[in-house]
C-alpha positions as CSV (number, residue, x, y, z in Angstrom):
1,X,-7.5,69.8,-85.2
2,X,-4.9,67.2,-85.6
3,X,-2.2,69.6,-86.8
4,X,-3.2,72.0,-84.3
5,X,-2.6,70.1,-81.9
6,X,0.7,68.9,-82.7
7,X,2.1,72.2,-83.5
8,X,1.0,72.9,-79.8
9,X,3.2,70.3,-78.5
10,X,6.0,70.9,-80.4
11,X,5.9,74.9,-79.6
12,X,5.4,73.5,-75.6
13,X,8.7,71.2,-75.7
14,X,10.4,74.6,-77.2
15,X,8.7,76.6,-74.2
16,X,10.1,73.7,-71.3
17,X,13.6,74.1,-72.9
18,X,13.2,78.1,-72.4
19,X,12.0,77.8,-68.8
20,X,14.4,75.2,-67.8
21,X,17.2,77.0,-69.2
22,X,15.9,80.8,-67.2
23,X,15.5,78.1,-64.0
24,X,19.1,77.0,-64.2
25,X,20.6,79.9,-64.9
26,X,18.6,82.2,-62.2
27,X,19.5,79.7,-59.6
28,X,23.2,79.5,-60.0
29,X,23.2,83.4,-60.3
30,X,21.5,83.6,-56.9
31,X,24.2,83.5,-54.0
32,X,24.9,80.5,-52.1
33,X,24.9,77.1,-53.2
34,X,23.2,73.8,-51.8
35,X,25.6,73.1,-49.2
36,X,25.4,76.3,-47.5
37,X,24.9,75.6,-43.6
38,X,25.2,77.6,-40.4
39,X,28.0,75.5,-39.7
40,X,30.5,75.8,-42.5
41,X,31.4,72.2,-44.1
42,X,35.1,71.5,-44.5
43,X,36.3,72.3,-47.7
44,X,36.9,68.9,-48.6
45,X,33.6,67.6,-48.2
46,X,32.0,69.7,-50.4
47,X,34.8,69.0,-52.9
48,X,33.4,66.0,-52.9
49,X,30.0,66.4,-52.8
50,X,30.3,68.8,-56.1
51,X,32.0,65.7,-57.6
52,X,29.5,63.3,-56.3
53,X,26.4,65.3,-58.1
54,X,28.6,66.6,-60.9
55,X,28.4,70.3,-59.6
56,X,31.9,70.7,-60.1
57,X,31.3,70.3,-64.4
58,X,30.7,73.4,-66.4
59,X,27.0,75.0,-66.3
60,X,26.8,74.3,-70.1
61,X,27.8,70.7,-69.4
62,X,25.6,70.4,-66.2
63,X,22.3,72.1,-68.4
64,X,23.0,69.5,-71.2
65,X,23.2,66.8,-68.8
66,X,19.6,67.7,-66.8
67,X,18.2,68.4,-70.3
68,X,19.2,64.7,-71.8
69,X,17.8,62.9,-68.3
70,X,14.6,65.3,-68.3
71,X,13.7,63.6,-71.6
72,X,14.3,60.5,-70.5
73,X,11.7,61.3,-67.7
74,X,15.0,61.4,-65.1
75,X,14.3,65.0,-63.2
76,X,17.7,65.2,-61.5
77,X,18.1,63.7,-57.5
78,X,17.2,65.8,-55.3
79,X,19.8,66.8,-51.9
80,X,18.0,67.0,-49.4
81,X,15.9,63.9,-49.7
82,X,19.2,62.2,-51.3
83,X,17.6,58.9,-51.2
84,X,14.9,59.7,-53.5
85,X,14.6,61.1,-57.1
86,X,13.0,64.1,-57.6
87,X,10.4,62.7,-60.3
88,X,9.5,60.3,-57.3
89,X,9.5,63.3,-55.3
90,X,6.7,65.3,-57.2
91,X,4.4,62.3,-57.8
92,X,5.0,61.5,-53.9
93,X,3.6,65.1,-53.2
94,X,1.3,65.3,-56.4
95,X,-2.0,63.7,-55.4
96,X,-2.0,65.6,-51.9
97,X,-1.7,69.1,-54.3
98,X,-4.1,67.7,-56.8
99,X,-6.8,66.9,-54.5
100,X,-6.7,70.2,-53.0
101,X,-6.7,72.1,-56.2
102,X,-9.6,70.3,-57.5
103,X,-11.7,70.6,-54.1
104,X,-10.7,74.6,-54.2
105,X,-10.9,74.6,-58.1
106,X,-14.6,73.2,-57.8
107,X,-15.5,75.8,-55.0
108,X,-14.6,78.5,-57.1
109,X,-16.1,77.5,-60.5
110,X,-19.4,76.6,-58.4
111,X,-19.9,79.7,-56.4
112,X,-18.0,82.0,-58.9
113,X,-20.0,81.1,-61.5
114,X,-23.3,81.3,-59.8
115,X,-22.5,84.7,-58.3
116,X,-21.9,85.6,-61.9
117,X,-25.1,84.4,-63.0
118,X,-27.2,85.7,-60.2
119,X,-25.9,89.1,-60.5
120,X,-26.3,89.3,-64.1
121,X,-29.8,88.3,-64.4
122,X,-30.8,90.5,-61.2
123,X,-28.9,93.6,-62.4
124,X,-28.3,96.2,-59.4
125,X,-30.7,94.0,-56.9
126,X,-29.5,92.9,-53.8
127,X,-27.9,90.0,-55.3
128,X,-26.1,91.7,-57.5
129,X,-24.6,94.1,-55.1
130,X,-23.4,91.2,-52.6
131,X,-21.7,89.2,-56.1
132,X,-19.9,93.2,-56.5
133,X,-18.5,92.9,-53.0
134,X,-17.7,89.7,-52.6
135,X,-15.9,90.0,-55.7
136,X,-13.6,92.9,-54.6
137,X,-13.2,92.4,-51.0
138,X,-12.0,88.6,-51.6
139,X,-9.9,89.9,-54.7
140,X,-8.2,91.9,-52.6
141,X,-7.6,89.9,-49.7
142,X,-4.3,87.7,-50.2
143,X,-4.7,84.1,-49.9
144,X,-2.4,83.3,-46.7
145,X,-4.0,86.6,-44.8
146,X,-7.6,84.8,-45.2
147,X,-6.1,81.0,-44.3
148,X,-4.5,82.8,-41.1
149,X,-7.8,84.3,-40.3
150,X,-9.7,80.6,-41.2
151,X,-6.8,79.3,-39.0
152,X,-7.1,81.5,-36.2
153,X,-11.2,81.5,-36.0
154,X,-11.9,78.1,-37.2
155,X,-9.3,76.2,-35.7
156,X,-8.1,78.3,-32.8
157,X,-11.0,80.0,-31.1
158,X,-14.4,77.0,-32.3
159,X,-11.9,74.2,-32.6
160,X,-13.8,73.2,-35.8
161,X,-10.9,72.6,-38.0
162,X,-6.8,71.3,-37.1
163,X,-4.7,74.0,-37.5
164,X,-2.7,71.8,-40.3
165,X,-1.5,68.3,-41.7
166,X,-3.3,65.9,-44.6
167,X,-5.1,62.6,-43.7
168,X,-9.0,63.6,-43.5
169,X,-11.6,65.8,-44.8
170,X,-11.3,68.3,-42.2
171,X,-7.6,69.1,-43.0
172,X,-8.8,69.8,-46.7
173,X,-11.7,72.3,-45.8
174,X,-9.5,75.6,-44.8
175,X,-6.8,75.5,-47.0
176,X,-9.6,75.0,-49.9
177,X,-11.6,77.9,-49.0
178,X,-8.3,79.8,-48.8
179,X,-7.2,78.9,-52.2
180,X,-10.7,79.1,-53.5
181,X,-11.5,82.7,-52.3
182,X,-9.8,84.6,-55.0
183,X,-10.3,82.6,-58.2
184,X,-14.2,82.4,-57.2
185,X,-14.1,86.0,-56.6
186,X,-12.3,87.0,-59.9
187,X,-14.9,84.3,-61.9
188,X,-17.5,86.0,-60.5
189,X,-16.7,89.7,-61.8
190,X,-15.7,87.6,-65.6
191,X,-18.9,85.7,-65.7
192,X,-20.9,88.4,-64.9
193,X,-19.7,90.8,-67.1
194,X,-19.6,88.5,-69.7
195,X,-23.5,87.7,-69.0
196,X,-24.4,91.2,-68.9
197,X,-23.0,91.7,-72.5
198,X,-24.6,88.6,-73.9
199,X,-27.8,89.3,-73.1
200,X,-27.8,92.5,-74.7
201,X,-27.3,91.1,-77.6
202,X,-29.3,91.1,-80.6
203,X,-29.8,87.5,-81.1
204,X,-30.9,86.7,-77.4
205,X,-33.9,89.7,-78.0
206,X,-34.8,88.0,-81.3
207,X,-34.8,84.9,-79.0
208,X,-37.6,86.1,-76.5
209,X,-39.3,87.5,-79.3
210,X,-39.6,83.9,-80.8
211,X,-41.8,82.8,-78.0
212,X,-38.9,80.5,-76.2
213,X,-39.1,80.3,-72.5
214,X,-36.6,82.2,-70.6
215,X,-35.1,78.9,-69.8
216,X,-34.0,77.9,-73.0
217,X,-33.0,81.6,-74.1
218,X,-30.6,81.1,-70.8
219,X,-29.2,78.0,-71.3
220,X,-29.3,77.7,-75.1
221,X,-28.7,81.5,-75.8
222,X,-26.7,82.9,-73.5
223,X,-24.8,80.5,-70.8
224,X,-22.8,78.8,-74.0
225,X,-21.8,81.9,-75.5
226,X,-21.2,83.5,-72.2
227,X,-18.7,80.8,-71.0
228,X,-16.0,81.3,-73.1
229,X,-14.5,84.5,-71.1
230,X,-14.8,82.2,-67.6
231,X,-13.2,79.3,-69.8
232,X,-10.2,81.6,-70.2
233,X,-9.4,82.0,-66.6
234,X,-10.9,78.7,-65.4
235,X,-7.7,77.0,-67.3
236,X,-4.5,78.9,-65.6
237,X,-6.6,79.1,-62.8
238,X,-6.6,75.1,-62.3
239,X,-3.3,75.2,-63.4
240,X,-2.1,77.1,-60.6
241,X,-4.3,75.1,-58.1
242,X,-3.4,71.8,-59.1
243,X,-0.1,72.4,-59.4
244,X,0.4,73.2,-56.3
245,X,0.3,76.2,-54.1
246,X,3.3,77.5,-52.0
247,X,2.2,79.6,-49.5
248,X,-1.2,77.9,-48.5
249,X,0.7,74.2,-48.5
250,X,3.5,75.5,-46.1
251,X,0.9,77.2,-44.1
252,X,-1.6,74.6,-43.1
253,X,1.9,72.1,-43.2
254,X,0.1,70.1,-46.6
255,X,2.8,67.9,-47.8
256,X,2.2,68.9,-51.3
257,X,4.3,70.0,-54.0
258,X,4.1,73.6,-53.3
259,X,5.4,73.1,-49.9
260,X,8.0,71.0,-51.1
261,X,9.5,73.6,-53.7
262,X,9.6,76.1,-51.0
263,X,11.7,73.7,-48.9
264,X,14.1,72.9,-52.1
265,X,14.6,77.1,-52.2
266,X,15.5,77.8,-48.8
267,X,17.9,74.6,-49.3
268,X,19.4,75.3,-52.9
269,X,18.0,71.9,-53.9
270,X,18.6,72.9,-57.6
271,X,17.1,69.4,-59.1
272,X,13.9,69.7,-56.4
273,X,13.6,73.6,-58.1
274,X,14.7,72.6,-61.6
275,X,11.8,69.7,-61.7
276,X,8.6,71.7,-59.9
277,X,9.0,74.5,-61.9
278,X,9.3,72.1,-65.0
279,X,6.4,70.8,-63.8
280,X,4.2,73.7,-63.0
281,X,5.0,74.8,-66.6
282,X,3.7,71.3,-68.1
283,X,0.6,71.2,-66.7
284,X,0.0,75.5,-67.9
285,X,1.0,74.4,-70.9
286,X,-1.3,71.1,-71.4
287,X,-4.1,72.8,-69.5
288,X,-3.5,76.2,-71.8
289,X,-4.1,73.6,-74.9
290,X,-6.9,72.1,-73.3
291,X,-8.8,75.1,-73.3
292,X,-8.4,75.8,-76.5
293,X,-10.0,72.8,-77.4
294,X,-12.3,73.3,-75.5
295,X,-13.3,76.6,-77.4
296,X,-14.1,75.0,-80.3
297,X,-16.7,72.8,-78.7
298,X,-18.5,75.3,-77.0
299,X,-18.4,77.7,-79.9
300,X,-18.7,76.2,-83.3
301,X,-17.2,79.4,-84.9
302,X,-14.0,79.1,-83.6
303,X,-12.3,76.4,-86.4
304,X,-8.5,75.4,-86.0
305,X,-7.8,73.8,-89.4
């Protein structure tokens, strides 16, 4: 497991150099630059500020630059918040995004998985039919279309909720439904097929035909072997929602990371871009290896060494 491991984390720093290198040169392909304004700056002053945050070097010598101070845990400046690194930037922003990804992450494991379940074990009953369409109505319903509908009902017409901001449980509730509703619908339809296949198998029968309660044929039998298929999308599925997400942070106004990489790409902030896309792919890649550990425990077949 050891060397597994390892060759993981060398094969991840080799996939951060790939994606910061795509970042930097997509963004200075893209029009513009970071001091575009409605009011045009004198050319001067932009002179200057290209020598100020060495914009005015060659890309090669600017990349080899960002890559030397990224591994020495130095993520650039970013400039629009120019008193403030952009390292300091993300961890500012990173426990607002990681406790609404683990609220939302939670709600969808929890009533994914027990929609799953349910629907499995009472094949084409009532239940099942409700996990069915809950599962394709909420996977086809974007995320920001249901947090403007939670906004407008919950907020708007009962006055339940505020319309946005962080501070208090109530500000967490609609933005975590929001995120949540895809991912639990999506676990749902995984666990459940997933479920349905296990218990078909050969093993569970010779199970029941052991004697064991249908309790321990569930939870012994088939919930362990079943979980590996929801462990697959559980992982990039917290990934996504810890790491922030865009469009439900800058609609509810959540000073998270999400909302604060949308901000750096109206404003060209290359280092705010450069570091939250650096980070979003560090914590796929970590949780990615996570998951594969996580294989082996649950299924004792599945040997890395």
């Amino acid at each position: 497991m050891g060397k597994y491991i390892l060759r993981r984390l060398l094969w991840m720093m080799l996939t951060l150099f790939v994606v910061a290198f795509i970042t930097f040169v997509l963004m200075h392909l893209v029009p513009g630059g970071p001091w575009d304004r409605e009011k045009e700056l004198p050319a001067q002053v932009i002179e200057n500020l290209n020598q100020k945050y060495g914009l005015d070097k060659p890309l090669f010598v600017q990349f080899g630059s960002y890559i030397w101070n990224a591994l020495n845990g130095d993520l650039g400046i970013s400039y629009i918040y120019q008193d403030r690194g952009v390292t300091e930037i993300i961890l500012g922003g990173l426990p607002v995004t990681a406790t609404l990804g683990l609220v939302a992450f939670a709600l969808a494991i929890v009533l994914g998985v027990s929609l799953g379940v349910a629907a499995a074990l009472k094949q084409n009953s009532v239940i099942d039919y409700f996990s069915v369409a809950y599962a394709t109505v909420f996977a086809s319903v974007p995320a920001f279309v249901l947090g403007i509908f939670l906004m407008y009902t919950l907020a708007v017409q009962f006055h339940w909720f505020p319309t946005g901001g962080w501070g208090t449980l109530q500000h967490i509730v609609m933005p975590a439904i929001a995120l949540a509703a895809l991912p639990a619908a999506y676990t749902a339809r995984i666990t459940r097929a997933s479920m349905l296949e296990v218990i078909r198998q050969d093993y569970v029968r010779t199970a029941r035909a052991k004697g064991l309660s249908e309790r321990v044929v569930l939870w012994r039998h088939i919930s362990r072997n079943a979980l590996i298929p929801v462990v697959t999308v559980a992982g990039p599925e917290l990934a996504a929602l810890v790491s922030g997400s865009f469009i439900i942070e800058t609609l509810f106004s959540v000073p998270g990371i999400g909302r604060l990489f949308v901000q750096g790409v109206f404003q060209r902030d290359y280092g705010l871009i450069m570091g939250a896309i650096l980070f979003y792919a560090f914590i796929i890649a970590i949780v990615n290896l996570v998951v594969d550990i996580v294989y082996a425990m649950i299924d004792p077949r599945i040997r890395y060494d």
